[in-house]
PASE-343338 format. One record per atom (N, C-alpha, C): x, y negated, z; atom name; chain; residue in three letters. Coordinates in pm, 1 decimal, decimal comma. Example, Ala and Ser with C-alpha at 12.3 -4.5 7.8 and 13.67 -1.06 7.14 Angstrom:
NODE         px         py         pz   atom   kette   rest
NODE     1319,0      569,0      780,0      N       A    ala
NODE     1230,0      450,0      780,0     CA       A    ala
NODE     1320,0      330,0      780,0      C       A    ala
NODE     1285,0      225,0      708,0      N       A    ser
NODE     1367,0      106,0      714,0     CA       A    ser
NODE     1290,0       -3,0      787,0      C       A    ser
This chain:
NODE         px         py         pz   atom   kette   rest
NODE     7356,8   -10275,0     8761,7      N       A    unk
NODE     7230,5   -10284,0     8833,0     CA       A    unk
NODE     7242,0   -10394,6     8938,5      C       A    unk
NODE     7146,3   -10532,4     8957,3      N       A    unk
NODE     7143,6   -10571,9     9023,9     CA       A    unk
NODE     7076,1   -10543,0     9177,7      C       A    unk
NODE     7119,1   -10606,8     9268,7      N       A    unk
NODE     7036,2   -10623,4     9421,3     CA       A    unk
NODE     6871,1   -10639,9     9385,3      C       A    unk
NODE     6799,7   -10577,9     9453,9      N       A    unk
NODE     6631,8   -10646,4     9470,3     CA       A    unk
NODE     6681,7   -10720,0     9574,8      C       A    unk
NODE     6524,6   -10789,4     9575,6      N       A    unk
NODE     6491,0   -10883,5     9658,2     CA       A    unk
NODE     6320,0   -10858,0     9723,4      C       A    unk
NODE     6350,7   -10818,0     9843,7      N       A    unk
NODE     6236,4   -10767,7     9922,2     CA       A    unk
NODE     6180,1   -10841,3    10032,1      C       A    unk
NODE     6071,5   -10843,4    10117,9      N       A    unk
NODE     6042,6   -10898,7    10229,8     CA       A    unk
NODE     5934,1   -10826,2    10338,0      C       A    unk
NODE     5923,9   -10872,7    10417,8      N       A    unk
NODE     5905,6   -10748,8    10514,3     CA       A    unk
NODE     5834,8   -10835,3    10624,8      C       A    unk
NODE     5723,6   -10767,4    10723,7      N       A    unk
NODE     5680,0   -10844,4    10818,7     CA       A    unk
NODE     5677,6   -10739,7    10947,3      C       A    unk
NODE     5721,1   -10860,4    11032,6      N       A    unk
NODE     5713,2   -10810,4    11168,3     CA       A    unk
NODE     5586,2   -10837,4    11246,0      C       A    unk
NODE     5499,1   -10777,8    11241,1      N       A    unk
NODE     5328,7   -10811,0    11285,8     CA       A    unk
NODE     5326,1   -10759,4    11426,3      C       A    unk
NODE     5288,7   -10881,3    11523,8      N       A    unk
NODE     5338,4   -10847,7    11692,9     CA       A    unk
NODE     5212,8   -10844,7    11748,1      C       A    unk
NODE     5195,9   -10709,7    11870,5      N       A    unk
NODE     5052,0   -10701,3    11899,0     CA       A    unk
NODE     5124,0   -10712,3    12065,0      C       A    unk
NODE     5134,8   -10828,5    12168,8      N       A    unk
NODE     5233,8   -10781,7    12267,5     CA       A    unk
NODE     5357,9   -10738,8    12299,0      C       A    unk
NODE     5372,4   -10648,0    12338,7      N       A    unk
NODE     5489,3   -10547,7    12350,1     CA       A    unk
NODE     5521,4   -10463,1    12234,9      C       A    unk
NODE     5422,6   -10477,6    12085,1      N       A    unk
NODE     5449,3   -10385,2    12045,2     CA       A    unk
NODE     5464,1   -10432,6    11873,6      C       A    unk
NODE     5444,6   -10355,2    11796,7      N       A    unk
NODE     5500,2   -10400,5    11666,3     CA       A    unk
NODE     5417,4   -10297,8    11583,2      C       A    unk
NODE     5372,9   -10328,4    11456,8      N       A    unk
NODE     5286,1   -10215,8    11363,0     CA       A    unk
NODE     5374,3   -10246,6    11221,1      C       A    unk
NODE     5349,2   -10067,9    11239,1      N       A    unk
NODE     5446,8   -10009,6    11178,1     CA       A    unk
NODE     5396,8    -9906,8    11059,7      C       A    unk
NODE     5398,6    -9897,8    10900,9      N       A    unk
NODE     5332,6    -9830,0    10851,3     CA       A    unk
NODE     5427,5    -9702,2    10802,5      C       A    unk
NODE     5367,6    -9573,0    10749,9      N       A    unk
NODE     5404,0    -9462,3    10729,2     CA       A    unk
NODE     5435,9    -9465,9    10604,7      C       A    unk
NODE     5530,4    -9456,0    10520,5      N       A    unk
NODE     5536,1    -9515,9    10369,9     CA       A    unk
NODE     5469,9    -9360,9    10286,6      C       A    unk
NODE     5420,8    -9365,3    10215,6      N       A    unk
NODE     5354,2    -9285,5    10086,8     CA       A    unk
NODE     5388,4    -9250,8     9969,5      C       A    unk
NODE     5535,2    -9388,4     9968,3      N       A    unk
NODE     5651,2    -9369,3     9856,2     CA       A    unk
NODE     5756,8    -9319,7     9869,4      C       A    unk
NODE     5820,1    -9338,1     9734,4      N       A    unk
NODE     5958,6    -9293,5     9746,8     CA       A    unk
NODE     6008,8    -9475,5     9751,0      C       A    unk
NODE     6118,8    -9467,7     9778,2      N       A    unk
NODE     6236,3    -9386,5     9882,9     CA       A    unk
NODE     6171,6    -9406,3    10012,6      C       A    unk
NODE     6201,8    -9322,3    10056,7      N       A    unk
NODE     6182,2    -9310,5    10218,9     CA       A    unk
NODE     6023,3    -9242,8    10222,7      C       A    unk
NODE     5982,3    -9207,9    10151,2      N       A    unk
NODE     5840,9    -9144,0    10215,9     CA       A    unk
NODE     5838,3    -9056,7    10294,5      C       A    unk
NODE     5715,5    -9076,1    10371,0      N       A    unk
NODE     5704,9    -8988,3    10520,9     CA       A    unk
NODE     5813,1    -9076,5    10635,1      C       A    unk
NODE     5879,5    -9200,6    10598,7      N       A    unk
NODE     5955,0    -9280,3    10722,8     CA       A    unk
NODE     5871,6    -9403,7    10726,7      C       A    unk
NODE     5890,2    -9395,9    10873,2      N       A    unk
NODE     5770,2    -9557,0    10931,2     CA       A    unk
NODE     5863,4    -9686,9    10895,6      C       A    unk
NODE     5840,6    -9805,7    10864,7      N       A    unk
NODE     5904,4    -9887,7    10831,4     CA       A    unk
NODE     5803,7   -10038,5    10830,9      C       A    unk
NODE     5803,7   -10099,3    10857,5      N       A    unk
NODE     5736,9   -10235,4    10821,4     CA       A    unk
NODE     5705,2   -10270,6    10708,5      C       A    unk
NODE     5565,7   -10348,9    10739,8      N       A    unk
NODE     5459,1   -10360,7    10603,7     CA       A    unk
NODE     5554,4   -10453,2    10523,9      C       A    unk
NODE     5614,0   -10444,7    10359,0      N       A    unk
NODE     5641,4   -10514,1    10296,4     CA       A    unk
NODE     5664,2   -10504,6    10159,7      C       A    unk
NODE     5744,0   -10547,9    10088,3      N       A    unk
NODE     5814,5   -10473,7     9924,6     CA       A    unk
NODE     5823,6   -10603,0     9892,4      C       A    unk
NODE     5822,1   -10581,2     9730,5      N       A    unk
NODE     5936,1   -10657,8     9687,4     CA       A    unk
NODE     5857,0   -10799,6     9606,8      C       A    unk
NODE     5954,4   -10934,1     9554,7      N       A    unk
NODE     5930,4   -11037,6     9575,8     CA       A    unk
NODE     5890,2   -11003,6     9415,2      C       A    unk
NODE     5791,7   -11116,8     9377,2      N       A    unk
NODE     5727,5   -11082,9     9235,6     CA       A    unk
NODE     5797,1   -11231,5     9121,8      C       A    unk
NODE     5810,8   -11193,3     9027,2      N       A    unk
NODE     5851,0   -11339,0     8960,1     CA       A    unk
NODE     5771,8   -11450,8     8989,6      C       A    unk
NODE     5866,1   -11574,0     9043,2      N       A    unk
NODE     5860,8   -11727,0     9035,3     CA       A    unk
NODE     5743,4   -11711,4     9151,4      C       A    unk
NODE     5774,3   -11623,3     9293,3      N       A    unk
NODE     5669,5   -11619,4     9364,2     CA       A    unk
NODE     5750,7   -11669,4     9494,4      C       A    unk
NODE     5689,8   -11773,2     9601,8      N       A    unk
NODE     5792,8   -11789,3     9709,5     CA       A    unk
NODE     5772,4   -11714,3     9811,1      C       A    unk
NODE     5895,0   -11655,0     9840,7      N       A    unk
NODE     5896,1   -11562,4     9978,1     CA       A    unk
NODE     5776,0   -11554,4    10048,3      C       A    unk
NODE     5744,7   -11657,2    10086,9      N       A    unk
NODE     5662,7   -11679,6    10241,6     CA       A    unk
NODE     5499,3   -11623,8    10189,5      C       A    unk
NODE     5444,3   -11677,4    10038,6      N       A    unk
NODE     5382,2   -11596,1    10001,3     CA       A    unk
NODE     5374,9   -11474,5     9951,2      C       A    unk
NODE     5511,7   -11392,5     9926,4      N       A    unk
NODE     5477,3   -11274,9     9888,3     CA       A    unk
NODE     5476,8   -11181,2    10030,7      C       A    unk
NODE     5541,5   -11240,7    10120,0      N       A    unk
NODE     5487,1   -11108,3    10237,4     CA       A    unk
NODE     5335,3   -11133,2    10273,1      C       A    unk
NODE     5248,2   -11293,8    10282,2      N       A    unk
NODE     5181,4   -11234,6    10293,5     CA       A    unk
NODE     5110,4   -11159,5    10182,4      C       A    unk
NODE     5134,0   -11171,5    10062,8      N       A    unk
NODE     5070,4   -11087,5     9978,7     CA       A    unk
NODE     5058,1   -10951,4    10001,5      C       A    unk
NODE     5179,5   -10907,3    10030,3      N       A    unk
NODE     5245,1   -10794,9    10100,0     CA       A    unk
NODE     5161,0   -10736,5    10193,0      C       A    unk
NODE     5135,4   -10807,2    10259,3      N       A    unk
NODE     5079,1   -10756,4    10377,5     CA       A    unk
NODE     4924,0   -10734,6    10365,9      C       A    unk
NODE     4854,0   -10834,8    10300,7      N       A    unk
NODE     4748,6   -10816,5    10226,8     CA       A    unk
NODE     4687,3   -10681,5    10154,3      C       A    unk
NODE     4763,6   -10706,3    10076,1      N       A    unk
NODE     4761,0   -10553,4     9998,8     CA       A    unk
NODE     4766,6   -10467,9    10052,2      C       A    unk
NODE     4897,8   -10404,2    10151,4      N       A    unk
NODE     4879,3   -10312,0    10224,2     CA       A    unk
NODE     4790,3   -10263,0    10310,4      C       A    unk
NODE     4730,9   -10376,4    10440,8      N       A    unk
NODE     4691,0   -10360,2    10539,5     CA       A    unk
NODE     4596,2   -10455,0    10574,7      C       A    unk
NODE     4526,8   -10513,0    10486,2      N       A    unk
NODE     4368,5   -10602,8    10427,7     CA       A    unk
NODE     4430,9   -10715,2    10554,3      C       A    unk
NODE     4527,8   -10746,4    10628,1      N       A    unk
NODE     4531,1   -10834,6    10666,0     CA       A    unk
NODE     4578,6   -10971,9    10678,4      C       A    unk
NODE     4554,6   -11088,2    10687,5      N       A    unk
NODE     4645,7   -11243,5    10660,5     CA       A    unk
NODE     4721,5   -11249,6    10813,4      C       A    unk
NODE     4842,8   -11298,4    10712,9      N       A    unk
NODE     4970,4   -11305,0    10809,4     CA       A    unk
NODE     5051,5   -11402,0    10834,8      C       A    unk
NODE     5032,2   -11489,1    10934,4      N       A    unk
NODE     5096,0   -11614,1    10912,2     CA       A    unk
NODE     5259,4   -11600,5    10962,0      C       A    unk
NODE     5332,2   -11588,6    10846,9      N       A    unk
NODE     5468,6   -11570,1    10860,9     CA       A    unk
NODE     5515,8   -11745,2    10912,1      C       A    unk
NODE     5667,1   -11656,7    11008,8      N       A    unk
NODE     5762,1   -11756,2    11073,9     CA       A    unk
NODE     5892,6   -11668,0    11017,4      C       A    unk
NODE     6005,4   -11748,8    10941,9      N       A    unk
NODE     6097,0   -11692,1    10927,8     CA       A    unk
NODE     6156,1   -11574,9    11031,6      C       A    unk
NODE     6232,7   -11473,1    11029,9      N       A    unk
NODE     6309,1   -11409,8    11116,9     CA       A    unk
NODE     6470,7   -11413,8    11108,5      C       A    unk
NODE     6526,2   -11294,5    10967,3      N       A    unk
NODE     6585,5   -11300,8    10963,4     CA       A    unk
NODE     6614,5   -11215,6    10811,9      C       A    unk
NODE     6740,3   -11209,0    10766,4      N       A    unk
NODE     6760,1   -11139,4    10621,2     CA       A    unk
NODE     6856,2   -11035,7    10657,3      C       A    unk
NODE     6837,4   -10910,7    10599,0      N       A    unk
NODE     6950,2   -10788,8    10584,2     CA       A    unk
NODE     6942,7   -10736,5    10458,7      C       A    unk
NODE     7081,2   -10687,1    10459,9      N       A    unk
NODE     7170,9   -10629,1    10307,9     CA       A    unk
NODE     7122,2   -10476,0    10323,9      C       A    unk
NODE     7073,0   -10418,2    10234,6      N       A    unk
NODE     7035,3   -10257,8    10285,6     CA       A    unk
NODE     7077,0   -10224,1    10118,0      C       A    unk
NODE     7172,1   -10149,7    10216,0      N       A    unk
NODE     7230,2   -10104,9    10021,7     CA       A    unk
NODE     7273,8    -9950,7    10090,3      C       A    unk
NODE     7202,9    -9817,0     9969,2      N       A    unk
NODE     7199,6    -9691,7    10043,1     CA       A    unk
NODE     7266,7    -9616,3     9858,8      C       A    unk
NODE     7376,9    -9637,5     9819,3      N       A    unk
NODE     7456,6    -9523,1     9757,7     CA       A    unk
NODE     7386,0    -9440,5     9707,2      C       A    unk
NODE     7342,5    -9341,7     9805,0      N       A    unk
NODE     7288,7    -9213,6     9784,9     CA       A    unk
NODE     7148,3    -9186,3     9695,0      C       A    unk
NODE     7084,5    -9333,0     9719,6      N       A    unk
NODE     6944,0    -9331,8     9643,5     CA       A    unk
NODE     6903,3    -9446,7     9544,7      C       A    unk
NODE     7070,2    -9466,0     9525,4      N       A    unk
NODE     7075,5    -9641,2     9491,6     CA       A    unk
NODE     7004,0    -9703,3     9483,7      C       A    unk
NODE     6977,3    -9785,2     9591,4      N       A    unk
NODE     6898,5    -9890,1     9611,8     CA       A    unk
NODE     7002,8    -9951,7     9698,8      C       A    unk
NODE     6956,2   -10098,8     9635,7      N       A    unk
NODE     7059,8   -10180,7     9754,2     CA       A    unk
NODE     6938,8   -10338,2     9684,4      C       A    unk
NODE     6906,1   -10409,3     9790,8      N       A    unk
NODE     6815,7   -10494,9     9834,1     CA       A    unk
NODE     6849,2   -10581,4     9967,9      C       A    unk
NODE     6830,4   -10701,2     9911,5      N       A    unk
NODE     6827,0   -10835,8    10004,1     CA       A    unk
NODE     6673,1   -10860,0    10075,1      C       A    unk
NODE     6674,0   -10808,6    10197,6      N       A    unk
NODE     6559,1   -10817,4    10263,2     CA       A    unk
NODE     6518,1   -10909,3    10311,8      C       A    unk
NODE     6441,5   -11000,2    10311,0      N       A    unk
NODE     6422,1   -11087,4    10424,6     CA       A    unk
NODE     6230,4   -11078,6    10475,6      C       A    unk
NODE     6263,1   -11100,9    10627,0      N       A    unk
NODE     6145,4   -11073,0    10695,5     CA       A    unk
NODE     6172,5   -11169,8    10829,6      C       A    unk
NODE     6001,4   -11215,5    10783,6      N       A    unk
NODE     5903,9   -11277,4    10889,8     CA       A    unk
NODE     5872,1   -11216,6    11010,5      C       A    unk
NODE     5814,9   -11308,9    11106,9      N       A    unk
NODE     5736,6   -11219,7    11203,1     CA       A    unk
NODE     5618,3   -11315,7    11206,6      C       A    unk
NODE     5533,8   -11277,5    11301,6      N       A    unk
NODE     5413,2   -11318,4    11286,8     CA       A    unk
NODE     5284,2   -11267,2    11347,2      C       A    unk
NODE     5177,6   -11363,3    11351,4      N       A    unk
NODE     5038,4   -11273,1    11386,9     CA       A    unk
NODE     4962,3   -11227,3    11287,1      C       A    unk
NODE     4868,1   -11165,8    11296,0      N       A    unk
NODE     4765,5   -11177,3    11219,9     CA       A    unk
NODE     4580,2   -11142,3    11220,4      C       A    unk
NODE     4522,2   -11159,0    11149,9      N       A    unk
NODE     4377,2   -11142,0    11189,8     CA       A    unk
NODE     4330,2   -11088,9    11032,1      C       A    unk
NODE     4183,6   -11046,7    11099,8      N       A    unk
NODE     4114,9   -10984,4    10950,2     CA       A    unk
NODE     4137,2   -10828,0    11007,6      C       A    unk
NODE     4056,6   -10796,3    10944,8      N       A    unk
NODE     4035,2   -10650,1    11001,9     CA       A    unk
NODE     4126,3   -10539,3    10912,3      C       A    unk
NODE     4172,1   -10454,6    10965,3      N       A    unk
NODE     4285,1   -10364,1    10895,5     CA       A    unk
NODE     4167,6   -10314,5    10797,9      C       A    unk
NODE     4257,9   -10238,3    10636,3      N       A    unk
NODE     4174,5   -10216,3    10554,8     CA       A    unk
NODE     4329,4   -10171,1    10495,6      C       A    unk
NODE     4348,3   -10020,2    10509,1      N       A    unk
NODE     4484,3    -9949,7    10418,6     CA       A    unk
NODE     4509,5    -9952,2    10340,8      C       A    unk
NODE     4597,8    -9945,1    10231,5      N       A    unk
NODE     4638,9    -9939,7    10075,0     CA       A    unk
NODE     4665,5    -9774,0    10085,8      C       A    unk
NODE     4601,6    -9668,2    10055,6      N       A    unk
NODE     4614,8    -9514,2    10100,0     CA       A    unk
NODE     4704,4    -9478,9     9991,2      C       A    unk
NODE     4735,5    -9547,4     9898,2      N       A    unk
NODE     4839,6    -9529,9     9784,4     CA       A    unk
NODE     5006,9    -9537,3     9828,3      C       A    unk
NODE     4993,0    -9656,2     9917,8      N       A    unk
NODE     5114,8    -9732,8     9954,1     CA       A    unk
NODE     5138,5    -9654,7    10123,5      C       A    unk
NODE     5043,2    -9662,0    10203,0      N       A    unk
NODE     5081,0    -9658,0    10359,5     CA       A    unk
NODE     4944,2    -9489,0    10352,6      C       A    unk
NODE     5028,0    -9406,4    10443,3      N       A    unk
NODE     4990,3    -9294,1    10505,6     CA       A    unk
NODE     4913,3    -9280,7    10648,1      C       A    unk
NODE     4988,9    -9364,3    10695,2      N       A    unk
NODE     4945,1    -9405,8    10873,4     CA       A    unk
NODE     4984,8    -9541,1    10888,6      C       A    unk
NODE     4933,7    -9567,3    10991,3      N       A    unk
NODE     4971,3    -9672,3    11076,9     CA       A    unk
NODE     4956,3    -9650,6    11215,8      C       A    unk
NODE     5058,5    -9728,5    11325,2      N       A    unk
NODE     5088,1    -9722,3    11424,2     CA       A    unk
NODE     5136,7    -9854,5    11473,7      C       A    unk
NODE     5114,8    -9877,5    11634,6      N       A    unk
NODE     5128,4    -9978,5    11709,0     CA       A    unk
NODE     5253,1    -9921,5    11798,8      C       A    unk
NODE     5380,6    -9973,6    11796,8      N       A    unk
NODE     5473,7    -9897,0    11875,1     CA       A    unk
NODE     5567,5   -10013,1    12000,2      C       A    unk
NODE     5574,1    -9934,8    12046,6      N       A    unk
NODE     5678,4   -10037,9    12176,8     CA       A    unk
NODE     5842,0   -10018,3    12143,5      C       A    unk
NODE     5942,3   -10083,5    12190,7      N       A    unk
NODE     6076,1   -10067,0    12149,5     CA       A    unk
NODE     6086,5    -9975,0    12230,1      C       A    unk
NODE     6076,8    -9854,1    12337,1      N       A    unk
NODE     6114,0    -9740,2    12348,3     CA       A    unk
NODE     6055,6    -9637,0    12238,7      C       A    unk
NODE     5967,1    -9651,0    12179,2      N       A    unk
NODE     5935,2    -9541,9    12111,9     CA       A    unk
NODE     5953,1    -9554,6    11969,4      C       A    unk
NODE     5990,1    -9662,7    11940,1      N       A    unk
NODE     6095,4    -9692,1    11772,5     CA       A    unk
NODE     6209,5    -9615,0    11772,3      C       A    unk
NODE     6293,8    -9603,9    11894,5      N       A    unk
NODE     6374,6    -9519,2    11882,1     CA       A    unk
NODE     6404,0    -9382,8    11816,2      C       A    unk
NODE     6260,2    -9303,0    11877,1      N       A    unk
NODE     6272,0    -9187,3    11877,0     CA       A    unk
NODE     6204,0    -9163,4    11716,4      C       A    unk
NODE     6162,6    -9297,7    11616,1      N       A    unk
NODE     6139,5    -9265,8    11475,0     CA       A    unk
NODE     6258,7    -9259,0    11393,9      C       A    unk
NODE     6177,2    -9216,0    11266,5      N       A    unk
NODE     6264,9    -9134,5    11121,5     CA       A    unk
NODE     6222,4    -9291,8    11094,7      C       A    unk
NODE     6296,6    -9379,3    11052,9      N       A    unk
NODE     6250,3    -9524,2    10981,7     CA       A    unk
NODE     6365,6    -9539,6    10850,1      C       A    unk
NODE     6263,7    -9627,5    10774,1      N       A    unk
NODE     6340,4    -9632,3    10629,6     CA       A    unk
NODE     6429,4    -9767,2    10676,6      C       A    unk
NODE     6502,4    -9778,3    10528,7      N       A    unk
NODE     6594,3    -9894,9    10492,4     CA       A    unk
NODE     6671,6    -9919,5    10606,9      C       A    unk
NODE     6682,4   -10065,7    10667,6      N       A    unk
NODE     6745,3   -10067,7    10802,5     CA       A    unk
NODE     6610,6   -10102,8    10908,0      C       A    unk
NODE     6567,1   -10079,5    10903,7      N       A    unk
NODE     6434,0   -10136,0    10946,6     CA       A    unk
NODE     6482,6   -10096,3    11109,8      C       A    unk
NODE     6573,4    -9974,2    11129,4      N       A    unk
NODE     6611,8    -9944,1    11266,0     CA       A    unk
NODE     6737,7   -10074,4    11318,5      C       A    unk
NODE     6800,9   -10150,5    11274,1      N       A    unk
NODE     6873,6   -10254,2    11318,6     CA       A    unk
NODE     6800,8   -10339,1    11337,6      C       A    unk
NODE     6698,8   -10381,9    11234,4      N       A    unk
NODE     6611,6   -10511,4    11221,0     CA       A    unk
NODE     6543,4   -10516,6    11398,4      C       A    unk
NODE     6440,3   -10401,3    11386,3      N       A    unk
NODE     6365,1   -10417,9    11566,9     CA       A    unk
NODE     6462,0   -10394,1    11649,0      C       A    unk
NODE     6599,4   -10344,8    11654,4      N       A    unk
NODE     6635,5   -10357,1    11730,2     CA       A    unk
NODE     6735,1   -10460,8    11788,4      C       A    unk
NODE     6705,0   -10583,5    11650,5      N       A    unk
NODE     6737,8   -10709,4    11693,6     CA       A    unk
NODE     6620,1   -10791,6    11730,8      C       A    unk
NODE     6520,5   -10779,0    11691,4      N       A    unk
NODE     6369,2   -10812,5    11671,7     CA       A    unk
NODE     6358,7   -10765,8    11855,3      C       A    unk
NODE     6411,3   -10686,8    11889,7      N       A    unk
NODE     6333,2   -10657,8    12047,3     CA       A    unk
NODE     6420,4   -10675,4    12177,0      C       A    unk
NODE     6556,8   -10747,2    12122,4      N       A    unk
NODE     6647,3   -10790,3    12190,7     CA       A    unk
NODE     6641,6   -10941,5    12198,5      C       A    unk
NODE     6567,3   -11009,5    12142,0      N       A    unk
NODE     6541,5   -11180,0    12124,6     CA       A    unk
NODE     6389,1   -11195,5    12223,2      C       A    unk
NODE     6314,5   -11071,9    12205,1      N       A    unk
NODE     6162,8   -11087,6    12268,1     CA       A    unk
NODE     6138,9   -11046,4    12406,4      C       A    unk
Protein backbone atom coordinates (compact mmCIF):
# COMPACT_ATOMS: atom_id res chain seq x y z
CA UNK A 1 0.00 0.00 0.00
CA UNK A 2 1.25 3.20 -0.94
CA UNK A 3 1.34 6.86 1.01
CA UNK A 4 -1.71 9.31 -0.15
CA UNK A 5 -1.19 12.51 -0.95
CA UNK A 6 -3.46 15.11 0.75
CA UNK A 7 -3.77 18.93 1.28
CA UNK A 8 -5.24 20.94 3.73
CA UNK A 9 -6.01 24.72 4.38
CA UNK A 10 -5.34 26.93 7.04
CA UNK A 11 -8.24 29.67 6.55
CA UNK A 12 -7.27 32.75 9.05
CA UNK A 13 -10.06 34.95 10.46
CA UNK A 14 -7.52 37.12 12.98
CA UNK A 15 -6.64 35.34 15.93
CA UNK A 16 -8.39 32.54 14.86
CA UNK A 17 -8.53 29.61 12.40
CA UNK A 18 -11.82 27.56 10.91
CA UNK A 19 -12.00 24.44 11.59
CA UNK A 20 -14.49 21.76 10.24
CA UNK A 21 -16.19 18.75 12.13
CA UNK A 22 -15.43 15.75 9.81
CA UNK A 23 -18.68 13.47 8.87
CA UNK A 24 -16.19 10.75 7.75
CA UNK A 25 -14.32 8.08 8.54
CA UNK A 26 -11.33 8.16 9.73
CA UNK A 27 -11.62 10.50 12.30
CA UNK A 28 -15.33 11.34 12.27
CA UNK A 29 -16.79 13.47 14.90
CA UNK A 30 -12.78 15.13 15.11
CA UNK A 31 -12.36 18.88 14.04
CA UNK A 32 -9.57 19.09 11.60
CA UNK A 33 -8.98 21.52 8.66
CA UNK A 34 -10.89 21.90 5.46
CA UNK A 35 -9.07 19.52 2.98
CA UNK A 36 -8.52 15.77 1.35
CA UNK A 37 -6.90 14.34 -1.07
CA UNK A 38 -4.99 15.39 -4.37
CA UNK A 39 -6.95 14.13 -7.61
CA UNK A 40 -4.97 12.76 -10.75
CA UNK A 41 -2.58 15.13 -12.82
CA UNK A 42 -4.17 17.94 -10.54
CA UNK A 43 -1.63 20.66 -8.97
CA UNK A 44 -1.63 21.02 -5.32
CA UNK A 45 -2.41 24.64 -5.12
CA UNK A 46 -5.55 23.86 -7.08
CA UNK A 47 -6.79 21.02 -5.37
CA UNK A 48 -7.06 22.71 -1.90
CA UNK A 49 -8.72 25.22 -3.37
CA UNK A 50 -10.98 22.77 -4.85
CA UNK A 51 -11.01 21.38 -1.51
CA UNK A 52 -12.10 24.03 0.05
CA UNK A 53 -14.69 24.84 -2.44
CA UNK A 54 -16.46 21.85 -2.16
CA UNK A 55 -16.49 21.74 1.35
CA UNK A 56 -17.20 25.19 2.51
CA UNK A 57 -18.63 27.12 -0.92
CA UNK A 58 -15.60 29.18 -0.35
CA UNK A 59 -12.38 30.55 -2.75
CA UNK A 60 -9.15 30.34 -1.10
CA UNK A 61 -6.22 31.97 -2.08
CA UNK A 62 -3.55 29.56 -0.90
CA UNK A 63 0.24 30.57 0.24
CA UNK A 64 2.33 27.56 0.80
CA UNK A 65 2.77 26.53 4.64
CA UNK A 66 4.13 23.54 5.26
CA UNK A 67 4.05 19.42 4.64
CA UNK A 68 3.54 16.53 7.36
CA UNK A 69 3.96 12.67 7.32
CA UNK A 70 0.73 11.38 9.21
CA UNK A 71 0.99 7.77 9.12
CA UNK A 72 -1.55 6.08 11.92
CA UNK A 73 -0.91 1.94 12.00
CA UNK A 74 -3.97 1.47 13.70
CA UNK A 75 -6.32 2.70 10.83
CA UNK A 76 -3.77 2.44 8.18
CA UNK A 77 -3.59 5.38 6.73
CA UNK A 78 -0.41 7.03 6.27
CA UNK A 79 -0.47 10.32 3.89
CA UNK A 80 1.83 13.14 2.78
CA UNK A 81 0.00 16.25 3.75
CA UNK A 82 0.69 19.39 2.56
CA UNK A 83 -1.16 22.65 3.55
CA UNK A 84 -1.63 26.23 2.69
CA UNK A 85 -2.78 29.04 4.61
CA UNK A 86 -4.69 31.71 3.44
CA UNK A 87 -7.81 34.05 3.18
CA UNK A 88 -10.84 33.71 1.81
CA UNK A 89 -14.22 35.22 0.57
CA UNK A 90 -17.64 34.00 -0.83
CA UNK A 91 -20.08 33.16 1.49
CA UNK A 92 -19.86 29.78 3.52
CA UNK A 93 -22.16 27.13 1.87
CA UNK A 94 -21.39 23.34 3.77
CA UNK A 95 -20.78 20.04 2.06
CA UNK A 96 -23.34 18.29 4.99
CA UNK A 97 -21.97 14.97 3.53
CA UNK A 98 -18.31 15.83 4.20
CA UNK A 99 -18.32 18.58 7.29
CA UNK A 100 -20.86 18.33 10.40
CA UNK A 101 -19.97 21.77 11.96
CA UNK A 102 -17.91 24.40 11.61
CA UNK A 103 -16.10 26.60 13.98
CA UNK A 104 -13.85 29.70 14.29
CA UNK A 105 -11.24 28.83 17.08
CA UNK A 106 -8.28 30.70 18.82
CA UNK A 107 -4.95 28.70 19.75
CA UNK A 108 -6.15 28.38 23.38
CA UNK A 109 -9.11 26.58 22.55
CA UNK A 110 -7.55 24.05 19.81
CA UNK A 111 -6.08 22.65 22.61
CA UNK A 112 -8.79 21.51 24.47
CA UNK A 113 -10.10 19.62 20.83
CA UNK A 114 -10.43 15.80 19.76
CA UNK A 115 -8.58 16.74 16.18
CA UNK A 116 -7.84 14.26 13.40
CA UNK A 117 -4.53 13.29 11.57
CA UNK A 118 -1.81 15.64 12.97
CA UNK A 119 -3.70 18.54 12.45
CA UNK A 120 -2.81 19.06 16.45
CA UNK A 121 1.15 19.66 15.58
CA UNK A 122 0.32 21.47 12.35
CA UNK A 123 -1.62 24.74 14.47
CA UNK A 124 0.50 24.31 16.85
CA UNK A 125 3.25 25.25 14.58
CA UNK A 126 0.82 27.39 12.54
CA UNK A 127 0.29 29.55 15.95
CA UNK A 128 3.82 29.69 17.06
CA UNK A 129 5.05 31.61 13.66
CA UNK A 130 1.72 34.06 13.99
Amino acid sequence: MRPKVTCGAIIRKGKKVLLIKRNNKPFKNYWCLPGGHIEWGEKVKEAVKREVKEELGLNFKPEFFNYYNEFFPKIKWHAVSIFFVGNTNGKIKIDKEEVKEIKWFSKNEISKLKLAFENKKLLIDYFSRV
